[in-house]
C-alpha positions in Angstrom: -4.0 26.1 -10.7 -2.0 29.4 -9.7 1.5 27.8 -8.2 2.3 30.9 -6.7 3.6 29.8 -3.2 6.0 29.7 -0.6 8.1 26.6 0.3 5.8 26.8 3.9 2.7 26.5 1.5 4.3 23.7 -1.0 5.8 22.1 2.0 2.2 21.7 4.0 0.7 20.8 0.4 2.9 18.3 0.2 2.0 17.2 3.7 -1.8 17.1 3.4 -1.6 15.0 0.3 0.5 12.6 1.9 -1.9 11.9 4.3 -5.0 11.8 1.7 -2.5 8.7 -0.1 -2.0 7.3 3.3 -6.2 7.2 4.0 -6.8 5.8 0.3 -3.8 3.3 1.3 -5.5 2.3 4.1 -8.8 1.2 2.1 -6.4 -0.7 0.2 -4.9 -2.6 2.6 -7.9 -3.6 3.9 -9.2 -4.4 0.9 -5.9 -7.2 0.7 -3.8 -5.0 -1.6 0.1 -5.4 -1.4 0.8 -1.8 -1.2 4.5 -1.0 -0.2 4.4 2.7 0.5 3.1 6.6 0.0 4.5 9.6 -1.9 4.0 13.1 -2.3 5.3 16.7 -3.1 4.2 20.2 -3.4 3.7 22.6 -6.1 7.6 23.5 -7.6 9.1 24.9 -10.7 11.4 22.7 -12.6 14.8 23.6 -14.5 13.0 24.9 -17.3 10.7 26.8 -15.5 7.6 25.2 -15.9 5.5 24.8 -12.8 4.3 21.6 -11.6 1.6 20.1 -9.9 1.4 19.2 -6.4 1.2 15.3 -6.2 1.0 12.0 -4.0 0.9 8.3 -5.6 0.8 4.3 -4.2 3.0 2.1 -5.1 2.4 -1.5 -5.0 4.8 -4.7 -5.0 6.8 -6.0 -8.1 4.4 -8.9 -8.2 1.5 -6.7 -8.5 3.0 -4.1 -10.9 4.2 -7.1 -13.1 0.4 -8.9 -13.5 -1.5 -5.5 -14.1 1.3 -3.4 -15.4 4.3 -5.0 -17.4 6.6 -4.0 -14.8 5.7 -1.0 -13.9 2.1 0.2 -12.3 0.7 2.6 -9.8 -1.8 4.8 -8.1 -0.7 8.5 -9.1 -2.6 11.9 -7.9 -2.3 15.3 -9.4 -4.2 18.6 -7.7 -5.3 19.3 -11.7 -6.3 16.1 -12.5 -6.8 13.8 -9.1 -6.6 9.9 -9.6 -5.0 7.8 -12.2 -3.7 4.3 -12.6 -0.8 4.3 -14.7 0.8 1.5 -16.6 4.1 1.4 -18.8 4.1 0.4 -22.1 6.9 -1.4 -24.0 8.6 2.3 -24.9 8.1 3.1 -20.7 5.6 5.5 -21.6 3.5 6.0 -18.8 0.6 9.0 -19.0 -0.5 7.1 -22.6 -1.9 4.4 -20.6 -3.2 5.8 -17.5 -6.9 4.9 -16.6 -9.1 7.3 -14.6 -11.8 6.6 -12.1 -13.8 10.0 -13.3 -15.1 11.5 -10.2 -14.0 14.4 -8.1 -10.7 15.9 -7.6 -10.8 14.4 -4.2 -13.0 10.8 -4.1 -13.2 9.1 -1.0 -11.0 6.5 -0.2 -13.3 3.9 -0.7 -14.5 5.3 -4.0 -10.9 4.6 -5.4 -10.6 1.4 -3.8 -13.5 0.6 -5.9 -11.6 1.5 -8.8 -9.1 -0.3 -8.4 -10.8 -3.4 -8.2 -12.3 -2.6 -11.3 -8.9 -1.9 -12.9 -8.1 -5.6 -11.8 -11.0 -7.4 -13.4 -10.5 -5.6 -16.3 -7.6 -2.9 -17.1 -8.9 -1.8 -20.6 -12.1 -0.6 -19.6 -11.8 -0.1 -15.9 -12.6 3.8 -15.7 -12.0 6.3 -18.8 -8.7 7.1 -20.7 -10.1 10.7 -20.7 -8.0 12.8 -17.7 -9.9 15.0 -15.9 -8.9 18.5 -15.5 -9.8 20.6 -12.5 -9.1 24.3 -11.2 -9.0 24.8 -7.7 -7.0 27.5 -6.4 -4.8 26.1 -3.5 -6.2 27.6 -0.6 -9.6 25.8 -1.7 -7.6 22.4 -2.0 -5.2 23.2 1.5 -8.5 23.1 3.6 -10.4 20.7 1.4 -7.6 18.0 2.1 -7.6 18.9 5.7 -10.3 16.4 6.5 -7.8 13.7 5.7 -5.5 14.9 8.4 -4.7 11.7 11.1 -7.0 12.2 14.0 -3.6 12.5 16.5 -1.3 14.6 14.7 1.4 15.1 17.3 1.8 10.9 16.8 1.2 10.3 12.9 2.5 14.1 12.1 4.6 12.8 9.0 2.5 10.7 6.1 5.2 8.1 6.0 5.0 7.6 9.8 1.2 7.0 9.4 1.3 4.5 6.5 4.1 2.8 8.3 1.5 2.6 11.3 -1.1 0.8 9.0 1.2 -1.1 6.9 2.1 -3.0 9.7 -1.4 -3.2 11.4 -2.4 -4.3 8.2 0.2 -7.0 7.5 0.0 -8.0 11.0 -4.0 -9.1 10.8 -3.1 -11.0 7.5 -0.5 -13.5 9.3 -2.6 -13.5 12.3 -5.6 -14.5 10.4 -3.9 -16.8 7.8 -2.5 -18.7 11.2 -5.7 -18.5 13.1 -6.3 -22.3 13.4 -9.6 -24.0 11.9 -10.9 -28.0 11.6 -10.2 -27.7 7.8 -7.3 -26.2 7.8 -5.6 -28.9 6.3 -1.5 -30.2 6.0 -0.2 -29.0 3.0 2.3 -31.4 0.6 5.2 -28.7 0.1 8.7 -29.6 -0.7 11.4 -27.5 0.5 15.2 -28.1 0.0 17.1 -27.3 3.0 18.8 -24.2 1.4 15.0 -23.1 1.0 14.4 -23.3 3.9 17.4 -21.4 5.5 16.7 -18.9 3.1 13.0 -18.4 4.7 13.9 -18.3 7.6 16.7 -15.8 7.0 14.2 -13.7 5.3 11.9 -13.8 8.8 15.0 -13.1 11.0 15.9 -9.9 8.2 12.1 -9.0 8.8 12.1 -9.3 12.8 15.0 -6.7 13.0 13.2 -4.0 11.0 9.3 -4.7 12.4 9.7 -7.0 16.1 7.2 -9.2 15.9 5.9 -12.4 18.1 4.0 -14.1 15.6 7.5 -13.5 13.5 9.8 -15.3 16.3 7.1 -18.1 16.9 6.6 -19.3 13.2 10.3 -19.5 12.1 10.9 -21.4 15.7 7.7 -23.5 14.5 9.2 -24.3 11.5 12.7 -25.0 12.4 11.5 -27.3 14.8 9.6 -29.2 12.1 12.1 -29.7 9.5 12.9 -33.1 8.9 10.5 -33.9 11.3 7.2 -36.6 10.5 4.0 -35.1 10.0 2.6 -34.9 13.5 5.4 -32.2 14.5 3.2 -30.0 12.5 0.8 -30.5 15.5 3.6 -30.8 18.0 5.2 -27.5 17.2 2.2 -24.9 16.5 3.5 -22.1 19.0 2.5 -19.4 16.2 -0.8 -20.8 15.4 -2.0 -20.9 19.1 -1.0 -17.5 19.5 -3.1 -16.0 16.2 -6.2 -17.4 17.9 -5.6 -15.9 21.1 -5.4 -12.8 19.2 -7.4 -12.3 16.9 -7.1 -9.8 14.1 -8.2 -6.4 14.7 -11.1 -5.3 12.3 
């Protein structure tokens, strides 16, 4: 791939792969993934000259990266080689590990998702070692990643501002269907210590001034209002749960 280009060029490279990471993202999330955000650049030069690939990549939470990848694991995209799962390895060598899903420069979203579910039944033979290399020239690549542009530009114009959108959406039907009420949805036995407890509900009050939420407000009243309370408060104080069934989850 020729990297001749102006910064407009790298810049709206850089832009169009975002929002081709933000669409695979999406699969993801709906799939139940714990994606935590995007990335992506254009084609540049570095200190020594050598010119470098435009990019994008997913990353995922520390829980996820430490079952799959020792620490340190990912969804990375290069316009020579597409999609990759990389790992680290004990020296934090990355590339040595990565897995590929061996299709096209630019699979569908649904077509990586399915890799990656692969990769988490079984990381050593999910995909091939062997990385791909393609050679599209970057006009052929600027209008093939156009399809992946949000359907409303003037409102999702930046990728980040997208994922955000869906990460929320996304995280949103999860508590909404996890609260959703059912006749076997049973007490659970869990023993908190009052600092724990404090400490949860800090963590919803931190999480209510970044993304305002109702279900948010409802379930830490719920469960202040149950602490140290018998059983039946559980029934008593259910302001969160009545409100997840009255909306349901958007699919």
């Amino acid at each position: 791939m020729a990297f001749e280009t102006s910064p407009q060029m790298s810049a709206e490279l850089a832009r169009r792969a975002g929002h081709y990471a933000a669409a695979v993202a999406e699969q993801l999330l709906e799939a139940g993934l714990p994606v935590t955000g995007i990335h992506s650049c254009g084609p540049w030069g570095d200190t020594e000259g050598q010119d470098l690939d435009v990019e994008a990549g997913i990353s995922f939470t520390q829980a996820f990266q430490d079952q799959y990848g020792a620490g340190d694991c990912g969804l990375h995209w290069a316009g020579r080689s597409g999609w990759c799962l990389y790992t680290a390895d004990g020296q934090d060598r990355y590339l040595p590990g990565a897995r590929s899903p061996g299709v096209a420069l630019l699979p569908e979203p649904r077509l990586v998702g399915a890799f990656v579910d692969a990769f988490r039944l079984d990381p050593a033979t999910a995909g091939s070692s062997e990385q791909p290399h393609h050679r599209p020239c970057l006009p052929t690549l600027m209008d093939d990643l156009a399809r992946y542009l949000p359907a409303h530009p003037r409102v999702f114009e930046e990728p980040q501002l997208r994922f955000a959108d869906l990460h929320r959406h996304a995280y949103d039907n999860r508590v909404r269907q996890a609260l959703a009420s059912s006749a076997s949805d049973p007490l659970t036995h869990l023993h908190l210590r009052k600092g724990e407890l404090a400490a949860l509900l800090h963590l919803l009050e931190y999480t209510e001034s970044s993304n305002p939420s109702t279900l948010n407000r409802l379930l830490a009243t719920d469960l202040h209002a149950r602490a140290g309370r018998p059983r039946d408060a559980a029934e008593e104080h259910k302001s969160a749960r009545q409100n997840a069934n009255l909306h349901q989850p958007r699919r």
